[in-house]
C-alpha positions in Angstrom: 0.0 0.0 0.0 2.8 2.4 0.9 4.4 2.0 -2.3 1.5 2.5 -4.2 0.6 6.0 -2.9 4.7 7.1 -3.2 4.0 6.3 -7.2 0.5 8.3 -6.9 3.1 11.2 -5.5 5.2 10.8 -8.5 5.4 14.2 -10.5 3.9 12.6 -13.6 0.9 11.3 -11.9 0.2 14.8 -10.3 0.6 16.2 -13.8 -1.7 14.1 -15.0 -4.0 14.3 -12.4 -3.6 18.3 -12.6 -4.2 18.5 -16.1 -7.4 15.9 -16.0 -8.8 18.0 -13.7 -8.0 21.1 -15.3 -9.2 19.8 -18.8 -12.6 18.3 -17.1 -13.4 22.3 -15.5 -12.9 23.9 -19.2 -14.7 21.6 -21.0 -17.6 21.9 -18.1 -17.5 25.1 -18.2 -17.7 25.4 -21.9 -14.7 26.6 -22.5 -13.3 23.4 -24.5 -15.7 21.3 -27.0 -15.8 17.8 -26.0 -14.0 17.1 -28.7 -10.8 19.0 -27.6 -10.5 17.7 -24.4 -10.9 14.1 -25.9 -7.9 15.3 -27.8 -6.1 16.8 -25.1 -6.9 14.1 -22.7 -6.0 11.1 -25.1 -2.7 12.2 -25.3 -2.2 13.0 -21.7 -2.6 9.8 -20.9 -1.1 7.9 -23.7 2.4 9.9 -22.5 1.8 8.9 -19.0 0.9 5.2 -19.9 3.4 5.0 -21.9 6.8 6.0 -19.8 4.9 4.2 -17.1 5.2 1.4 -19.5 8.9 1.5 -20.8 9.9 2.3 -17.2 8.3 -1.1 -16.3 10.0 -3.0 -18.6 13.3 -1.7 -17.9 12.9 -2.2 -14.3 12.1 -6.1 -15.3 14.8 -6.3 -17.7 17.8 -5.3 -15.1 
């Protein structure tokens, strides 16, 4: 459990988390379509899944 929340803390999940958040208020508020922050959003996550993703496998690879 501890380790789980100190990669929650990690700078690139409070990005993410930051910018989700951030996105989600604009486009509520109506100043994003749904379509840009479906853009946005997409590729927010992609980069975060994705150097979670190469940092996993070089972690299993040492």
């Amino acid at each position: 459990m501890k380790k789980e929340l100190e990669k929650l803390i990690d700078v690139k999940s409070i990005v993410t988390l930051t910018l989700t958040v951030a996105f989600v208020i604009q486009t509520v508020r109506g100043v994003m379509t749904s379509g840009q922050f479906l853009t946005v959003f997409t590729t927010v996550i992609a980069f975060y899944f994705g150097t979670q993703y190469r940092k996993n496998g070089k972690e299993e690879t040492e």
